[in-house]
C-alpha positions in Angstrom: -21.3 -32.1 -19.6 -19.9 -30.2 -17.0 -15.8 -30.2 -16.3 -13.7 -33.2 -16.2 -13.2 -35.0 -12.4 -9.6 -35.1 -11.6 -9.1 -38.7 -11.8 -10.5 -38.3 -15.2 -7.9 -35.7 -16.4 -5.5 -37.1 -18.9 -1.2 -35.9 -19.2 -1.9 -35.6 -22.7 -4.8 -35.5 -25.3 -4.9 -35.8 -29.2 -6.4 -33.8 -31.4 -9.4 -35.8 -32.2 -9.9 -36.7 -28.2 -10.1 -32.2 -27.7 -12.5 -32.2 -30.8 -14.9 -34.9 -28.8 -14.5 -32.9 -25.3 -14.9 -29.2 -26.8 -18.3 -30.4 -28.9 -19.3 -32.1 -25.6 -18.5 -29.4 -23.1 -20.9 -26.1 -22.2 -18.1 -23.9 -21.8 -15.2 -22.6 -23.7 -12.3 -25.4 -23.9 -8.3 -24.4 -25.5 -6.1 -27.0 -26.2 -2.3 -26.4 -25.9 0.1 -29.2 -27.5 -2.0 -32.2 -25.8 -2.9 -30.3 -22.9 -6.5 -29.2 -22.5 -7.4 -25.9 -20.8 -10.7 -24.8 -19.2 -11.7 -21.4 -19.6 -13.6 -20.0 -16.2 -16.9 -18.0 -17.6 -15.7 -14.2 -17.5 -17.2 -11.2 -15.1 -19.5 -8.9 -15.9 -16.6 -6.8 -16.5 -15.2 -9.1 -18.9 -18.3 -9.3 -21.2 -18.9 -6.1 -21.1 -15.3 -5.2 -22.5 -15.2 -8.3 -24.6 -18.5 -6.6 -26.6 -16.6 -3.4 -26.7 -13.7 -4.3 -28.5 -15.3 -6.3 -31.1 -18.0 -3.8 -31.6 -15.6 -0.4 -31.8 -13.3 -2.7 -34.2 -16.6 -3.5 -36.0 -17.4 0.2 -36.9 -13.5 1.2 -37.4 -13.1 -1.4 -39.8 -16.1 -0.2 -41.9 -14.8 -0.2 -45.8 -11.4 -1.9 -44.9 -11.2 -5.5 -46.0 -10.4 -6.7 -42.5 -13.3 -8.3 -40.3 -13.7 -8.2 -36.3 -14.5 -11.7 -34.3 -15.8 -12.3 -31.2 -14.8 -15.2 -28.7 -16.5 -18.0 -30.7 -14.0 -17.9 -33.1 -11.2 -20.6 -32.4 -7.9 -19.9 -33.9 -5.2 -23.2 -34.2 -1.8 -21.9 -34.5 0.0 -25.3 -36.2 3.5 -24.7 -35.1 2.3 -25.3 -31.8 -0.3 -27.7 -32.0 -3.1 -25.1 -29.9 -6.8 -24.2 -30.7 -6.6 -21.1 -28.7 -10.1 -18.7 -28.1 -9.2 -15.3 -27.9 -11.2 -12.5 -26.9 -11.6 -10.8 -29.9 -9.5 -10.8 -33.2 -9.1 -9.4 -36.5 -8.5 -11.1 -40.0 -8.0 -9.1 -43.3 -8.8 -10.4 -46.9 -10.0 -14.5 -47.0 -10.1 -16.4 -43.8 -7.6 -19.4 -44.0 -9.1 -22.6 -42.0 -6.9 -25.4 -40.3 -7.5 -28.5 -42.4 -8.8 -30.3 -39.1 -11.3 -28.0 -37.9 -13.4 -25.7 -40.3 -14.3 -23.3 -37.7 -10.6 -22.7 -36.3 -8.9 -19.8 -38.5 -5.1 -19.7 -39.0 -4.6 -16.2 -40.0 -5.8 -13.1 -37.6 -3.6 -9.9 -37.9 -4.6 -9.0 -34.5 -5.8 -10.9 -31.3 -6.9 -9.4 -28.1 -7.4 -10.8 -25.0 -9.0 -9.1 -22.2 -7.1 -9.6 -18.6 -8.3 -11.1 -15.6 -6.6 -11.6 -12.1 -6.9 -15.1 -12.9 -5.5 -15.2 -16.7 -3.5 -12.1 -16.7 -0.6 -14.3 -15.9 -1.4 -16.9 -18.9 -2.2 -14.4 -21.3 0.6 -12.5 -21.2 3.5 -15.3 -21.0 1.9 -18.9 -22.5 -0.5 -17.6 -24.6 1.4 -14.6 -26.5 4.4 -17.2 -26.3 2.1 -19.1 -28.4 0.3 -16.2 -30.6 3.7 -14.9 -31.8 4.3 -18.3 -33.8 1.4 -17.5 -35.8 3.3 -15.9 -39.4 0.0 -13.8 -40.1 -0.2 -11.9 -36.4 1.3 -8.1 -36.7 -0.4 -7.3 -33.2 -1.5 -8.2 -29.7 -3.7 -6.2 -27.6 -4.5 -6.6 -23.6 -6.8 -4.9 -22.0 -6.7 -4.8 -18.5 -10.8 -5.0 -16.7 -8.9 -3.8 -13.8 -8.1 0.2 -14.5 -8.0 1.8 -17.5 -4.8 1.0 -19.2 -4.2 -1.0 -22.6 -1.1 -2.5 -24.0 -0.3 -3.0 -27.5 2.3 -5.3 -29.0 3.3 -4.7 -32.7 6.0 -6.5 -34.4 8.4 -5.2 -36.3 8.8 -5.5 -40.2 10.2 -8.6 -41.0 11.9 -9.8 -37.6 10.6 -11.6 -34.5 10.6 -8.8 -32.7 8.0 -6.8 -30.3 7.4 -2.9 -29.5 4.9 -2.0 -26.6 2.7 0.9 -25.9 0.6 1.2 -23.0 -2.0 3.5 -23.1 -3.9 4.9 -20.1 -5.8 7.8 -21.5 -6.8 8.9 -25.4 -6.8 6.2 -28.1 -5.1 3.0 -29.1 -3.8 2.7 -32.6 -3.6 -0.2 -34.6 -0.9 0.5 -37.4 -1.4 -3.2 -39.0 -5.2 -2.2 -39.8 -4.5 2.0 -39.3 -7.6 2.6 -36.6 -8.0 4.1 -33.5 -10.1 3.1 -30.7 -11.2 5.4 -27.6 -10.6 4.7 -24.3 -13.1 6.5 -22.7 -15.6 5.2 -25.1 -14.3 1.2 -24.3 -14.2 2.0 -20.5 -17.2 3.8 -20.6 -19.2 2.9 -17.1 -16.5 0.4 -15.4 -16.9 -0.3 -12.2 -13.1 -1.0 -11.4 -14.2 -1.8 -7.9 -16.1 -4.8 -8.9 
């Protein structure tokens, strides 16, 4: 089933009505408070740092009691009604499930999303906007496909608010799971011209 025709696009959905259009679409499908949202099939660029992330978190997290996720894994974030699909994320201890969808977790400690000129925009204002309402979520992480340069967001203990670090060169640290992950080794062969 390929996208929805215009005249065919609803002002709001339900829950069950995304369920029916997610299992039914090819591609990856988010659903924001009655609103669904088409996501465009990343670049090569994308994929390639997508794989990254989730495989460096992977070995880092070796012997911790936290877990890396790929893009499959939904997350639903209930104060705001949304099944979002982050690029990669991070859950420690037991994965808690929303009670309508089995396979959307409701509990990551970190979420990252890898910018495009087309989401950048979305990621960084609706989508953390969202994110932060999740109680469990201690950090955010964009990584820019565009030059080398990631941004972390960490809250602070115990309040609503967000410290940011931009890194360019070196590591990234992760003080909610204490790891480090290399730039050079994530940017690795980047064509930044593509």
């Amino acid at each position: 089933m390929g996208e929805l025709k215009q005249e065919e696009l609803k002002e709001h959905y339900s829950v069950s009505e995304y369920f029916a259009i997610a299992n039914a679409y090819e591609g990856r499908v988010e659903y924001l408070n009655g609103t669904i949202k088409y996501m465009a099939g990343g670049s090569f660029n994308h994929s390639r740092l997508s794989t990254r992330i989730t495989t460096q978190f992977t070995i880092a997290l070796n012997g911790k009691d936290c877990e890396a996720f790929n893009s499959d894994l939904k997350v639903f974030i209930d104060k705001k009604n949304s099944y979002l699909l982050p690029d990669a994320s991070i859950i420690c201890g037991k994965a808690n499930f929303s009670d309508k969808d089995k396979n959307a977790v409701t509990n990551p400690i970190v979420i990252v999303e890898v910018l495009s000129k087309s989401t950048s925009a979305y990621d960084l204002h609706e989508k953390f906007s969202i994110y932060r309402s999740i109680p469990s979520l201690q950090e955010y992480v964009l990584i820019d496909q565009s030059k080398q340069s990631v941004e972390v967001f960490t809250k602070k203990e115990g309040i609503d608010i967000w410290q940011i670090k931009t890194y360019e060169t070196g590591s990234f640290q992760l003080e909610s799971v204490d790891i480090s992950i290399s730039l050079q080794e994530l940017y690795k062969d980047i064509d930044f011209s593509s």
